[in-house]
N, CA, C and O atoms as a Tripos MOL2 file, in Angstrom:
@<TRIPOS>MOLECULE
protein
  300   299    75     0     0
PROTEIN
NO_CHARGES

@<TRIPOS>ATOM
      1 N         -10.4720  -12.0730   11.9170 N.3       1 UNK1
      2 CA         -9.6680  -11.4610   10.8790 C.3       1 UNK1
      3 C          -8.2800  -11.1660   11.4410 C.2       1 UNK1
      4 O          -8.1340  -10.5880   12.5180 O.2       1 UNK1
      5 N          -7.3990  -11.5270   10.7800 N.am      2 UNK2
      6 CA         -5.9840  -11.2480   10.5610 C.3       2 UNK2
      7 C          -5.2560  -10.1010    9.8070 C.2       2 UNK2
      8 O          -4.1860  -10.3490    9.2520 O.2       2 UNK2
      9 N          -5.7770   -8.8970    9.7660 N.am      3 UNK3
     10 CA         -4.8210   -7.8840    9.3940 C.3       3 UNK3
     11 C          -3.2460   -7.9450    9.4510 C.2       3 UNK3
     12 O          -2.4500   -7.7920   10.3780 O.2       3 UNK3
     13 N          -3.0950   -8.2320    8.0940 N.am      4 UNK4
     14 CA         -1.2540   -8.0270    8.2890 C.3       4 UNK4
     15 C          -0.8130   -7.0790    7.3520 C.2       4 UNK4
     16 O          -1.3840   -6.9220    6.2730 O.2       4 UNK4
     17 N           0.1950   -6.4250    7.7140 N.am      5 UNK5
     18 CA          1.0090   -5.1600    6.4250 C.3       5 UNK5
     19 C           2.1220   -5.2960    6.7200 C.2       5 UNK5
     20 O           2.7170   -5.6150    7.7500 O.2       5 UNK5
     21 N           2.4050   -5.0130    5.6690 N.am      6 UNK6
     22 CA          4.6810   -5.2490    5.1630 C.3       6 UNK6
     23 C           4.8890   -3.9320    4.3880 C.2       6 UNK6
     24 O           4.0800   -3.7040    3.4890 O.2       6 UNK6
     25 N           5.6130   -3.2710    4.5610 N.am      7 UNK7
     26 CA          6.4510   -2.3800    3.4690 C.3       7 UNK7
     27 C           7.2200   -3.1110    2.3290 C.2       7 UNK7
     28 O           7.9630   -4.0870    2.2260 O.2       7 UNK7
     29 N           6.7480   -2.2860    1.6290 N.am      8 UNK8
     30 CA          7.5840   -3.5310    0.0420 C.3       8 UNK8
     31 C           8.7570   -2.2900   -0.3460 C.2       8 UNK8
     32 O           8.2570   -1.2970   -0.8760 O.2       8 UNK8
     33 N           9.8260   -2.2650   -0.1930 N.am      9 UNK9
     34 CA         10.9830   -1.7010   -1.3020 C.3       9 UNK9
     35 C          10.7840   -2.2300   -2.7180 C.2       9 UNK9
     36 O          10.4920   -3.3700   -3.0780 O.2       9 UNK9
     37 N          11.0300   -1.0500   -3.4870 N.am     10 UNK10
     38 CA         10.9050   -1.4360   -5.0370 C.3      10 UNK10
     39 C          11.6070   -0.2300   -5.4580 C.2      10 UNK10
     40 O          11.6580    0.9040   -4.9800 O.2      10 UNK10
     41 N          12.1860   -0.8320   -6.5830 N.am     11 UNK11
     42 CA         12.3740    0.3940   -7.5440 C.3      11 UNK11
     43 C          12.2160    0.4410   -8.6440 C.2      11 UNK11
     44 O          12.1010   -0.6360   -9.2270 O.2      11 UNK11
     45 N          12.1330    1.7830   -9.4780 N.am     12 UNK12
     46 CA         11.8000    2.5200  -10.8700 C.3      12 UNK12
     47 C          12.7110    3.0870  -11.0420 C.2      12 UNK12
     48 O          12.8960    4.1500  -10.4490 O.2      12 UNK12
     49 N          13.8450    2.4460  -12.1490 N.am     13 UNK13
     50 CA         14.8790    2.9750  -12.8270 C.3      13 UNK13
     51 C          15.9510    3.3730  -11.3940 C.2      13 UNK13
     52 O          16.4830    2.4940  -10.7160 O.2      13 UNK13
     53 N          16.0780    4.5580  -11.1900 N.am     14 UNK14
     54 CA         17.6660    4.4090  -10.1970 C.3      14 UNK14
     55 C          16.3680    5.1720   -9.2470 C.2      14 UNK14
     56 O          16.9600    5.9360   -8.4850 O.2      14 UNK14
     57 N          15.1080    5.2560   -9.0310 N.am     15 UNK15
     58 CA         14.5560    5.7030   -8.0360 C.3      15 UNK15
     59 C          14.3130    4.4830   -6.6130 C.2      15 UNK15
     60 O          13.9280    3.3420   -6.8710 O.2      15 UNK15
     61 N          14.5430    4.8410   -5.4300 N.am     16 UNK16
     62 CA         14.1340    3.6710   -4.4770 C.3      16 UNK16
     63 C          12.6330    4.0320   -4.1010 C.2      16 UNK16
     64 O          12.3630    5.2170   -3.9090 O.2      16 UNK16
     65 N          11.9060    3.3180   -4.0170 N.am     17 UNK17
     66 CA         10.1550    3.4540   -3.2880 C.3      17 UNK17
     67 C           9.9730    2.2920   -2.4070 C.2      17 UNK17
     68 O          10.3860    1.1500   -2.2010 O.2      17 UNK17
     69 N           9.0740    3.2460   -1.9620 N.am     18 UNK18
     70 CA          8.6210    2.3160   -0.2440 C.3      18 UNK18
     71 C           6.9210    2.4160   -0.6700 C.2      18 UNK18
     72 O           6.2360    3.3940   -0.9700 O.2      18 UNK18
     73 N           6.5830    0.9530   -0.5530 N.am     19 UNK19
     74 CA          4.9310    1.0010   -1.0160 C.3      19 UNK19
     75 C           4.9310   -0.1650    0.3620 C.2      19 UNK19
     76 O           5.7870   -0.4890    1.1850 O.2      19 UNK19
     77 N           3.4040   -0.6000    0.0920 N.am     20 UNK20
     78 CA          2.7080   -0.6140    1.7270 C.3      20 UNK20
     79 C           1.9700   -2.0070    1.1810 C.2      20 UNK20
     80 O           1.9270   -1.9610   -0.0480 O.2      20 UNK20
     81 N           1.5450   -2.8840    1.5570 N.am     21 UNK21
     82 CA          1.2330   -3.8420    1.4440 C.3      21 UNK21
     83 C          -0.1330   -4.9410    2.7200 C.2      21 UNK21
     84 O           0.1820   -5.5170    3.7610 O.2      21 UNK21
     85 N          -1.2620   -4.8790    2.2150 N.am     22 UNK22
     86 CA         -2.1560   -5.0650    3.4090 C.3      22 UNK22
     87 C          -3.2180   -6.2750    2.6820 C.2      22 UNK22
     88 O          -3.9130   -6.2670    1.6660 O.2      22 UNK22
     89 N          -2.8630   -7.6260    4.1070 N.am     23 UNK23
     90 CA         -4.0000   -8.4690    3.6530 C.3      23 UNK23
     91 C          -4.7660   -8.7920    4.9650 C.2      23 UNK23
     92 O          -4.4530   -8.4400    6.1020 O.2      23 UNK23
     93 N          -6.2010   -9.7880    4.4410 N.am     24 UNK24
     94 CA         -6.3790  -10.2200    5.7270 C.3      24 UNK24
     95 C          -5.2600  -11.5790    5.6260 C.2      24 UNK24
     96 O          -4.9020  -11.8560    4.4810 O.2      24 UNK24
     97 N          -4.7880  -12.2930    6.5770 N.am     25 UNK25
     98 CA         -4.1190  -13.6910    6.7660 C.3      25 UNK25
     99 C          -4.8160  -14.5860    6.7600 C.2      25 UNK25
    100 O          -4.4890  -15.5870    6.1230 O.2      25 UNK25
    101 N          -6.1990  -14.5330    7.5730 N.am     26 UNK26
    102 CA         -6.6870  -15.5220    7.6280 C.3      26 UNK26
    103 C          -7.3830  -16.6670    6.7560 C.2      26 UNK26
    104 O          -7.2720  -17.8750    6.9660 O.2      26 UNK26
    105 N          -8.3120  -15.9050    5.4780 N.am     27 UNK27
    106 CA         -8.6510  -16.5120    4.2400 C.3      27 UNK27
    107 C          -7.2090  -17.4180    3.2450 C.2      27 UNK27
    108 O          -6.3690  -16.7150    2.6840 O.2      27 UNK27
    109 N          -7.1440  -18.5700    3.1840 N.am     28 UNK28
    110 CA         -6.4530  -18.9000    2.5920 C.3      28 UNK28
    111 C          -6.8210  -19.4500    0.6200 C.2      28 UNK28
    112 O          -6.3270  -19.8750   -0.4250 O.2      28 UNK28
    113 N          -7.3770  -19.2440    0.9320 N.am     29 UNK29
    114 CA         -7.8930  -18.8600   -1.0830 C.3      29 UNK29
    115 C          -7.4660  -17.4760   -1.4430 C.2      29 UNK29
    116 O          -7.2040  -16.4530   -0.8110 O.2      29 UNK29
    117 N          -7.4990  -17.9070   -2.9580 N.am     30 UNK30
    118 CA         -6.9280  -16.5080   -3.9770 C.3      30 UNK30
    119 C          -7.9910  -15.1080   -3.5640 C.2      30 UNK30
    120 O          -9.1910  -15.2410   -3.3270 O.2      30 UNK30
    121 N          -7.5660  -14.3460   -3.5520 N.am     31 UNK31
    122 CA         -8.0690  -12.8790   -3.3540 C.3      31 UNK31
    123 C          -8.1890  -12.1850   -4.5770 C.2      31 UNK31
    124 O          -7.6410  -12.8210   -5.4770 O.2      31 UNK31
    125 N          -8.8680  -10.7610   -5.0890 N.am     32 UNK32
    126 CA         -8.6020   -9.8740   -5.7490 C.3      32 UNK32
    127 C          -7.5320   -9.0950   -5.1890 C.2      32 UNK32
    128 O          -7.3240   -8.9700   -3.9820 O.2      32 UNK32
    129 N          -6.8960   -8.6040   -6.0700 N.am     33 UNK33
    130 CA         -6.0660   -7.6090   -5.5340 C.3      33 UNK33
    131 C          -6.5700   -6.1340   -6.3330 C.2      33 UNK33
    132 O          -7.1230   -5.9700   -7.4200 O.2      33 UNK33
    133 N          -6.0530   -5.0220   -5.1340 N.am     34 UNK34
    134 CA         -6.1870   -3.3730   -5.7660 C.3      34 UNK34
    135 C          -4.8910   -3.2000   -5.4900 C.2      34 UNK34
    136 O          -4.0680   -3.7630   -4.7690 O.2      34 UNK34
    137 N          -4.9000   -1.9290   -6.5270 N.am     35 UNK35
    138 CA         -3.7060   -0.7630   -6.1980 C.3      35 UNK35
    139 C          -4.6490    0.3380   -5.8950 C.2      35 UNK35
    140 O          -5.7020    0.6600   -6.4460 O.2      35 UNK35
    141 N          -3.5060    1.2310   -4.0750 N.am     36 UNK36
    142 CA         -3.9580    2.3780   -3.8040 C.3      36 UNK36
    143 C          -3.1780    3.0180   -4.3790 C.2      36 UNK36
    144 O          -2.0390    2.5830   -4.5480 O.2      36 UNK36
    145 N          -3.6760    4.5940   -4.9850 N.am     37 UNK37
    146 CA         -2.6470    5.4060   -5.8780 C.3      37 UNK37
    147 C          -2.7400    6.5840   -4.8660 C.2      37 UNK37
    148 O          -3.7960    7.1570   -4.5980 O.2      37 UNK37
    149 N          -1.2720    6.9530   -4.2210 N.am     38 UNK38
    150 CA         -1.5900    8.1690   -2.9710 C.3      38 UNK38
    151 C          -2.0650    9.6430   -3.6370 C.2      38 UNK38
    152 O          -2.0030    9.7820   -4.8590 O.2      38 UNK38
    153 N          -2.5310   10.7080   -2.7950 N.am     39 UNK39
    154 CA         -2.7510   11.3310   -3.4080 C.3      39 UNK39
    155 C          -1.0760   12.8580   -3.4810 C.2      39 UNK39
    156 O           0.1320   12.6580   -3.6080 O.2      39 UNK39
    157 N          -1.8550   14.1910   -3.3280 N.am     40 UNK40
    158 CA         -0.3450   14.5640   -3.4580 C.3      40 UNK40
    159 C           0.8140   14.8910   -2.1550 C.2      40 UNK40
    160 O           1.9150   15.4340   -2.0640 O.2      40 UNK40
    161 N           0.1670   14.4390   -1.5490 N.am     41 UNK41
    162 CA          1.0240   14.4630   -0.1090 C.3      41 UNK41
    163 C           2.1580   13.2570    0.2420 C.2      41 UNK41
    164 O           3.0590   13.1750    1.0770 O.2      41 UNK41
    165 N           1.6130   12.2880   -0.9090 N.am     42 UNK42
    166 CA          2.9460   11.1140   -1.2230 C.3      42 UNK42
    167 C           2.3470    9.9620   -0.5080 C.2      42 UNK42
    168 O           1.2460   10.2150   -0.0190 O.2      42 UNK42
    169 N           2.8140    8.7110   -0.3150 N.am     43 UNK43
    170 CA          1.9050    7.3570    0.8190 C.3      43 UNK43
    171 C           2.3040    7.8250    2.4940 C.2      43 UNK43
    172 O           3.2860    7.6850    3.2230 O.2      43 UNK43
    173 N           0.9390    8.4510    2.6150 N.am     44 UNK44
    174 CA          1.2660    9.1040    3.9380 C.3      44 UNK44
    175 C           0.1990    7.9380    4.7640 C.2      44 UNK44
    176 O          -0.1960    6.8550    4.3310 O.2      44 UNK44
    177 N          -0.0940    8.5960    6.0990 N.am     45 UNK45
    178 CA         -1.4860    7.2720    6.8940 C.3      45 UNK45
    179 C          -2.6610    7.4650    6.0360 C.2      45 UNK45
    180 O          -3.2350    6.3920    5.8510 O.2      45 UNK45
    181 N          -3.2000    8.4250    5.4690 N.am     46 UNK46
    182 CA         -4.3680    8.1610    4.7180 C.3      46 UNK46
    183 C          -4.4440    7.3160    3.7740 C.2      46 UNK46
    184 O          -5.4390    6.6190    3.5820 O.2      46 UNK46
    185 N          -2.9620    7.2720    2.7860 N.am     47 UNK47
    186 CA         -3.6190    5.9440    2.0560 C.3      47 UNK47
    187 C          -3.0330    4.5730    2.9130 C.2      47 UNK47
    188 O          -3.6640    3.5780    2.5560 O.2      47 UNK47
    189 N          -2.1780    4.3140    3.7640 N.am     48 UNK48
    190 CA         -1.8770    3.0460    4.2630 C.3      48 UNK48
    191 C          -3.5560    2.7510    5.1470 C.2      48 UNK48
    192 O          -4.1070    1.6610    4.9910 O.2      48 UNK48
    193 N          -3.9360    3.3880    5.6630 N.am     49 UNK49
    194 CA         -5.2440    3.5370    6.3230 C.3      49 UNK49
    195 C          -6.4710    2.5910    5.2180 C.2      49 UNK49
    196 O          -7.0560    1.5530    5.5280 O.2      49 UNK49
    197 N          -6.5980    3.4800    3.6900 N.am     50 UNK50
    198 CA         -7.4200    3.6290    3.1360 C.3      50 UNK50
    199 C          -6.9510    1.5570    2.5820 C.2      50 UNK50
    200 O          -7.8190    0.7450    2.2610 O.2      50 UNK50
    201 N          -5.9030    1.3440    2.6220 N.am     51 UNK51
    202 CA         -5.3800    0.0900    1.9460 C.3      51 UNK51
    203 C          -6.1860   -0.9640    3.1580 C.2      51 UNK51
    204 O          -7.1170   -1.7140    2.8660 O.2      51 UNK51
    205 N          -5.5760   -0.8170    4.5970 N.am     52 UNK52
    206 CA         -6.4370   -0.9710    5.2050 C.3      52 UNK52
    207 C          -7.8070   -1.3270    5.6520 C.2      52 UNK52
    208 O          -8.0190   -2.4500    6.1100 O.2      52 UNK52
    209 N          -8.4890   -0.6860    5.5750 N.am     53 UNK53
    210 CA         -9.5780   -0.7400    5.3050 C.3      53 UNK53
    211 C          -9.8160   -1.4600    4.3240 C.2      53 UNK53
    212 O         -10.6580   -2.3200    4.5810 O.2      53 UNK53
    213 N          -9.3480   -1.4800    3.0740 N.am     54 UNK54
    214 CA        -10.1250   -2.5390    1.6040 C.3      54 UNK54
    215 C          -9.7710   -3.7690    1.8970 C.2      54 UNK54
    216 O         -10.4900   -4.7330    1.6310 O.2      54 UNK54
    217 N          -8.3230   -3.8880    2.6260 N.am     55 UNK55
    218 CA         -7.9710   -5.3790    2.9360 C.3      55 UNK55
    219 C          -8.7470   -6.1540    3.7340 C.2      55 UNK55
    220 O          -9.0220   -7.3250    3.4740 O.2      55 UNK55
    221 N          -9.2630   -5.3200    5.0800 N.am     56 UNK56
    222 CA        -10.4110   -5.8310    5.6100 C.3      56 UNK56
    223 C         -11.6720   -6.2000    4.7720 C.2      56 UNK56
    224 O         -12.5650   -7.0450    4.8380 O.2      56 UNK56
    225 N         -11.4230   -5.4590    4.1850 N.am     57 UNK57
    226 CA        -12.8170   -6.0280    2.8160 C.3      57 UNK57
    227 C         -12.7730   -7.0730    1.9500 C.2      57 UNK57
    228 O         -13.7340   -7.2740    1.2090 O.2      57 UNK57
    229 N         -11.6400   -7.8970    1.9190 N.am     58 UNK58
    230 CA        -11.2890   -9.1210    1.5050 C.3      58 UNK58
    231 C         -10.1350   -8.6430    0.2180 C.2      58 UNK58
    232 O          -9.8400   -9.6570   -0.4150 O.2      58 UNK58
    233 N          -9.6450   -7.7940   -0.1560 N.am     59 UNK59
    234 CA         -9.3970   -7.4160   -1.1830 C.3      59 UNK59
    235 C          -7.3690   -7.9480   -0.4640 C.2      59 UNK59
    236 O          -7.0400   -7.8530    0.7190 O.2      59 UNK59
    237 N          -6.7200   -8.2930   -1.2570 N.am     60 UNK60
    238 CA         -5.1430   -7.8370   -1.2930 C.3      60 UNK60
    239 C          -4.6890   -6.2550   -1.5790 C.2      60 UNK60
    240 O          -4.8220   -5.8750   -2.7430 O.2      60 UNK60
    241 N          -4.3690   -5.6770   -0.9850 N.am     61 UNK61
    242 CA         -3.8830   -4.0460   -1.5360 C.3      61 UNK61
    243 C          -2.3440   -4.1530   -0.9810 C.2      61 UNK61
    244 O          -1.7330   -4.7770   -0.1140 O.2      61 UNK61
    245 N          -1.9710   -2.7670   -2.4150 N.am     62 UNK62
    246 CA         -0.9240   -2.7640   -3.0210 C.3      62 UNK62
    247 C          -1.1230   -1.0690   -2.5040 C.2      62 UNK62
    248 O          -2.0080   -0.4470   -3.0910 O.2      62 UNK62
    249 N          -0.5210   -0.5160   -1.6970 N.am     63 UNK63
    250 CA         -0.5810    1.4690   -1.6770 C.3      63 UNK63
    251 C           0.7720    1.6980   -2.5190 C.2      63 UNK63
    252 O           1.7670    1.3930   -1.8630 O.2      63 UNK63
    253 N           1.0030    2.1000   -3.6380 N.am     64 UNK64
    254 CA          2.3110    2.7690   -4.3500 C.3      64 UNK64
    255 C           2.7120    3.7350   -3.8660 C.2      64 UNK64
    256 O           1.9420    4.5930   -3.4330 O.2      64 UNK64
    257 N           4.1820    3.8590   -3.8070 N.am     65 UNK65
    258 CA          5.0600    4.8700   -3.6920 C.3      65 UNK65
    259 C           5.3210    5.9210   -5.0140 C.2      65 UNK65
    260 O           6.4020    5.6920   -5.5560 O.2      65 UNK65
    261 N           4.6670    6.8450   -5.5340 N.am     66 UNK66
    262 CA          4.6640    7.8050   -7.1310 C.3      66 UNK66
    263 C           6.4520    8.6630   -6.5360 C.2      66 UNK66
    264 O           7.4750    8.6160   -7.2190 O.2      66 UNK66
    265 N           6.3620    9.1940   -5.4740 N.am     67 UNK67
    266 CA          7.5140   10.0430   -5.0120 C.3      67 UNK67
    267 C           8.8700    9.4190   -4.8290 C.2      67 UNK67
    268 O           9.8150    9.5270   -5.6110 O.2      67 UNK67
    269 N           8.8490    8.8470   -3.8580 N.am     68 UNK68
    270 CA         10.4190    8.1080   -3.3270 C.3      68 UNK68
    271 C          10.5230    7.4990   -2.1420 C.2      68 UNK68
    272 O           9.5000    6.9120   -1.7910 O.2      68 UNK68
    273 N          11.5440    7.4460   -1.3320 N.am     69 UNK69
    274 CA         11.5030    6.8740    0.1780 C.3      69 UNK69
    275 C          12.0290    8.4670    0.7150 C.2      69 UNK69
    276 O          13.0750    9.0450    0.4170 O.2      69 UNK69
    277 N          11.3380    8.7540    1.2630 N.am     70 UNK70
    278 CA         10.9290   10.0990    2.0930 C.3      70 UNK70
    279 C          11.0170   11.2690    1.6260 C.2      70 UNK70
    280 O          11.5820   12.2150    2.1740 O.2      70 UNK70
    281 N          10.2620   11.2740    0.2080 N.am     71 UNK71
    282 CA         10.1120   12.4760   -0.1180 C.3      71 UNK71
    283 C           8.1710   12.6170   -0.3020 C.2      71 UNK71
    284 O           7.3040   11.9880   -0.9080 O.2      71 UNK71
    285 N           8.2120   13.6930    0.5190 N.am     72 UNK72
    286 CA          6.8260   14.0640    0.2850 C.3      72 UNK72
    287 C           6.3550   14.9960   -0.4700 C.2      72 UNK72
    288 O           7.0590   15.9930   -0.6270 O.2      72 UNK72
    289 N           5.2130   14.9300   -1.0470 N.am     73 UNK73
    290 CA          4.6190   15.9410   -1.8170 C.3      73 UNK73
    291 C           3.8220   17.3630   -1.3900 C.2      73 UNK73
    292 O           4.1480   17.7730   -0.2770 O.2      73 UNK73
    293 N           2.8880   18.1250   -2.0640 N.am     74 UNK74
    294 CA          2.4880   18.8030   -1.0650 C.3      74 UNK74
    295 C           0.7750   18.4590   -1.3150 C.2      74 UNK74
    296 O           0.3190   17.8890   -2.3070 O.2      74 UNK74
    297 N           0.0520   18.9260   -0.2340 N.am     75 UNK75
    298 CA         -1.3930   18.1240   -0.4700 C.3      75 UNK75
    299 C          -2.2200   19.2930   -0.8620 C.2      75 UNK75
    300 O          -3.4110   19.1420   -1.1370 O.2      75 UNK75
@<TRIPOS>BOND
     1     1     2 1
     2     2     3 1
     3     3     4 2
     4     3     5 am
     5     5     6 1
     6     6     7 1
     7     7     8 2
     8     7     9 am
     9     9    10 1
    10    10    11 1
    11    11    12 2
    12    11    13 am
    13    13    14 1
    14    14    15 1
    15    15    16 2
    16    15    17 am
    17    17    18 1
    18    18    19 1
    19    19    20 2
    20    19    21 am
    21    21    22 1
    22    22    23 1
    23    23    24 2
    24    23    25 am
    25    25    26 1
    26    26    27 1
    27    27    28 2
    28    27    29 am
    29    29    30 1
    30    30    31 1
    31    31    32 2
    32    31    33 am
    33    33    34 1
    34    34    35 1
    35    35    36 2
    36    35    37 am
    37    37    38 1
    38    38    39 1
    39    39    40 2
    40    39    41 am
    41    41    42 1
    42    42    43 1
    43    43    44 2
    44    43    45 am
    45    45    46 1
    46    46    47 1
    47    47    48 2
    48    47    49 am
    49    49    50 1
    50    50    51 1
    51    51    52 2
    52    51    53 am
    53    53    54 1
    54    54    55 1
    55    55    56 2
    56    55    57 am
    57    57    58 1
    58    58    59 1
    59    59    60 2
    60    59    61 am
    61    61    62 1
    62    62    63 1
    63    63    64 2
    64    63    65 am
    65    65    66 1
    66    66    67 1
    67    67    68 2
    68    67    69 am
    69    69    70 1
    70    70    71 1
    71    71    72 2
    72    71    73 am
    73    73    74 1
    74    74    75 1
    75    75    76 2
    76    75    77 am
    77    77    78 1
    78    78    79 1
    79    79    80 2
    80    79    81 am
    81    81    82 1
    82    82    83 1
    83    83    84 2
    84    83    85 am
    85    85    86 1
    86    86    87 1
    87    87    88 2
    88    87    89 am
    89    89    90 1
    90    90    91 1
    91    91    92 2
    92    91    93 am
    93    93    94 1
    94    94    95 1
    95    95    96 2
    96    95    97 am
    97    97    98 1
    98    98    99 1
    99    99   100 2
   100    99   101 am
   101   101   102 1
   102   102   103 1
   103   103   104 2
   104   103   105 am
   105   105   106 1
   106   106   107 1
   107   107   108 2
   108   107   109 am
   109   109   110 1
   110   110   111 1
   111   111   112 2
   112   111   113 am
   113   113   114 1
   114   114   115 1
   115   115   116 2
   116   115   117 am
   117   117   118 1
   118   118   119 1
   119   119   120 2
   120   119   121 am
   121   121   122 1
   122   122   123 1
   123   123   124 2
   124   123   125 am
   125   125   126 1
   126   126   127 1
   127   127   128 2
   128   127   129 am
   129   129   130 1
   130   130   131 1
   131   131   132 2
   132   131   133 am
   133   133   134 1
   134   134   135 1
   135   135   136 2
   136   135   137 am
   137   137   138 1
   138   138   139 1
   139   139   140 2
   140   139   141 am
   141   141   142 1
   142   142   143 1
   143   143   144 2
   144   143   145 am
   145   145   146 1
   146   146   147 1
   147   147   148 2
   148   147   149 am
   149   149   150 1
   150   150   151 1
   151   151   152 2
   152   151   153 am
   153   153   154 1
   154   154   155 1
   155   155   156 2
   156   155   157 am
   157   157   158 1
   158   158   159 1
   159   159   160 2
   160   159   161 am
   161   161   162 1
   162   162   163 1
   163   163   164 2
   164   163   165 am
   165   165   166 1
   166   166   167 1
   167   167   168 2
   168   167   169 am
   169   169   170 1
   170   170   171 1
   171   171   172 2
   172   171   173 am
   173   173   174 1
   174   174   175 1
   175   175   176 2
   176   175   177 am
   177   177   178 1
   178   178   179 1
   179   179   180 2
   180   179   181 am
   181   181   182 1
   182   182   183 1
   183   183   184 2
   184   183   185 am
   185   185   186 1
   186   186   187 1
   187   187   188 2
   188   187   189 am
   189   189   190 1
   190   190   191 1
   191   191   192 2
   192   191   193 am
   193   193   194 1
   194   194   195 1
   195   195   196 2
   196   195   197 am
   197   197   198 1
   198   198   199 1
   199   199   200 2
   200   199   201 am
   201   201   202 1
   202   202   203 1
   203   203   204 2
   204   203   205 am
   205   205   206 1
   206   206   207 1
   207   207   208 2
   208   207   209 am
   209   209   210 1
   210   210   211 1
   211   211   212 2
   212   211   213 am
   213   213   214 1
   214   214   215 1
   215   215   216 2
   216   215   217 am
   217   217   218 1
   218   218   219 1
   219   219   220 2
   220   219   221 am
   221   221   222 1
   222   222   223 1
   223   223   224 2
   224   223   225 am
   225   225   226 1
   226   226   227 1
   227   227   228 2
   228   227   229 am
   229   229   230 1
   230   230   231 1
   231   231   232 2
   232   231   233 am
   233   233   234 1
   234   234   235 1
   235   235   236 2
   236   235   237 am
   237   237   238 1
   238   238   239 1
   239   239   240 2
   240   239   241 am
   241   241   242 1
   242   242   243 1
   243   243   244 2
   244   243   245 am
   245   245   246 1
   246   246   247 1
   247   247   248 2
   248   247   249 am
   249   249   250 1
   250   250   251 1
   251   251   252 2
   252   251   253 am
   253   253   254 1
   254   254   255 1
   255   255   256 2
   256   255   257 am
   257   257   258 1
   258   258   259 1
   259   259   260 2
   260   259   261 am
   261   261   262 1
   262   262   263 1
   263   263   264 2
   264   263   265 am
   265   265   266 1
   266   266   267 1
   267   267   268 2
   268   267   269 am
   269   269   270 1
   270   270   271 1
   271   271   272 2
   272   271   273 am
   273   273   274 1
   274   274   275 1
   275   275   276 2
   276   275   277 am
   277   277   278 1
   278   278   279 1
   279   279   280 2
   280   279   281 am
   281   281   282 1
   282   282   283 1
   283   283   284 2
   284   283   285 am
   285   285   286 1
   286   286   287 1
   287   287   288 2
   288   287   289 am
   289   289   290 1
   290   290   291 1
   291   291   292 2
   292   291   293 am
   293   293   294 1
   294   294   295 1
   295   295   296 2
   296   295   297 am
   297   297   298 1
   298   298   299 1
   299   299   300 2
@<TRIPOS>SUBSTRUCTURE
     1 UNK1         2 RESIDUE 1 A UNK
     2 UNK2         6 RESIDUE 1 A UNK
     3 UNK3        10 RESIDUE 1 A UNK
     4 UNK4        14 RESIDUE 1 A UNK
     5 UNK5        18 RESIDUE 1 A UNK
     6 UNK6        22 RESIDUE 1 A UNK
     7 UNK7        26 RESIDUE 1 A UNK
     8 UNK8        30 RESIDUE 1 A UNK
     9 UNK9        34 RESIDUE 1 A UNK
    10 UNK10       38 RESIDUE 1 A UNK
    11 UNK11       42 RESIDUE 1 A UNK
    12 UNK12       46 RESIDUE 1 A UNK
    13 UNK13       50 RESIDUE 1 A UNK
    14 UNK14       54 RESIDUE 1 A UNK
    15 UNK15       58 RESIDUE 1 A UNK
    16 UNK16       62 RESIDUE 1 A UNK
    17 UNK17       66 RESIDUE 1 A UNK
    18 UNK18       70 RESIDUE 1 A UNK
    19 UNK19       74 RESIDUE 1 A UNK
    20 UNK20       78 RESIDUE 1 A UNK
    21 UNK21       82 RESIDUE 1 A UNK
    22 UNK22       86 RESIDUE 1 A UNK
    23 UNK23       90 RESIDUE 1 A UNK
    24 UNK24       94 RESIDUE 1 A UNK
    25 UNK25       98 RESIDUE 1 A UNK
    26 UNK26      102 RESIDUE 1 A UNK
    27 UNK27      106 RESIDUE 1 A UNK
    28 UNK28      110 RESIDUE 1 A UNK
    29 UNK29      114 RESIDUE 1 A UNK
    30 UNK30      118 RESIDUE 1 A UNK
    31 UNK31      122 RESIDUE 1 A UNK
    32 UNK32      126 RESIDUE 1 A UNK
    33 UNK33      130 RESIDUE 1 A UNK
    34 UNK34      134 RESIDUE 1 A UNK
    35 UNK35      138 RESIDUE 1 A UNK
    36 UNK36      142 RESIDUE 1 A UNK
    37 UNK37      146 RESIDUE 1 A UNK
    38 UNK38      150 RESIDUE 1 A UNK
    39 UNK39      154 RESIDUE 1 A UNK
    40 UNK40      158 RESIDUE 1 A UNK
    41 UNK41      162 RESIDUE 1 A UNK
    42 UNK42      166 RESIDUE 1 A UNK
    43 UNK43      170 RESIDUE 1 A UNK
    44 UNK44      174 RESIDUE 1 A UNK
    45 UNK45      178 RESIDUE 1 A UNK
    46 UNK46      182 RESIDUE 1 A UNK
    47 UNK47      186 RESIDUE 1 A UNK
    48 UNK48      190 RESIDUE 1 A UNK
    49 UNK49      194 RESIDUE 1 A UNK
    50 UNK50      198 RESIDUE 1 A UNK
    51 UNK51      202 RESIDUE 1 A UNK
    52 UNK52      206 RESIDUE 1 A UNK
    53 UNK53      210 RESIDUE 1 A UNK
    54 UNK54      214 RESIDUE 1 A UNK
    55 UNK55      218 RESIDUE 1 A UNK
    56 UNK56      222 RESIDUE 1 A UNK
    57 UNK57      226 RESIDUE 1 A UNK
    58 UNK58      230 RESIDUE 1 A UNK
    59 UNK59      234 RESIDUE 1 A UNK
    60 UNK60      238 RESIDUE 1 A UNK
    61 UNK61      242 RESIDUE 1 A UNK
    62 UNK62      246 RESIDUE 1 A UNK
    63 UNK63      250 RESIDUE 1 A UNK
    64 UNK64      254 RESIDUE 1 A UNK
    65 UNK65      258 RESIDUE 1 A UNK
    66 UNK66      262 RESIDUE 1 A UNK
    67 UNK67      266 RESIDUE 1 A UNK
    68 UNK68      270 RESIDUE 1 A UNK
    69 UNK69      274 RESIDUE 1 A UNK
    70 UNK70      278 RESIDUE 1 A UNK
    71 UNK71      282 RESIDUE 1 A UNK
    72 UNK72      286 RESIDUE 1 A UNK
    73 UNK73      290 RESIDUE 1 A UNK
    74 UNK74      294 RESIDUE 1 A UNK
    75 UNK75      298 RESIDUE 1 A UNK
């Protein structure tokens, strides 16, 4: 297995977000994909972790940014 992750920039209206992006590399056929939705502490290591982990599970994951690029929430 090939674990790979990228940070994706995106934005929502004049907001900038930083979301997280995790596959395996090695399978070259179509995948399912998920979205991780963080919880209120913002995309901290638990959900890049939790994306992680599902990607190892064959899945494509998507962890969203709900907050901004470095604004955190409180948990």
């Amino acid at each position: 297995m090939t674990l790979t992750t990228q940070p994706i920039a995106y934005r929502d209206g004049d907001s900038a977000l930083s979301g997280f992006l995790a596959w395996d590399a090695t399978p070259t056929d179509r995948r399912p994909g998920m979205l991780v939705v963080h919880g209120g502490a913002g995309l901290d290591d638990h959900a890049r972790g939790r994306a992680c982990r599902l990607a190892a599970s064959g899945f494509v994951v998507f962890a969203c940014d709900m907050y901004g690029e470095g604004v955190a929430g409180n948990s």
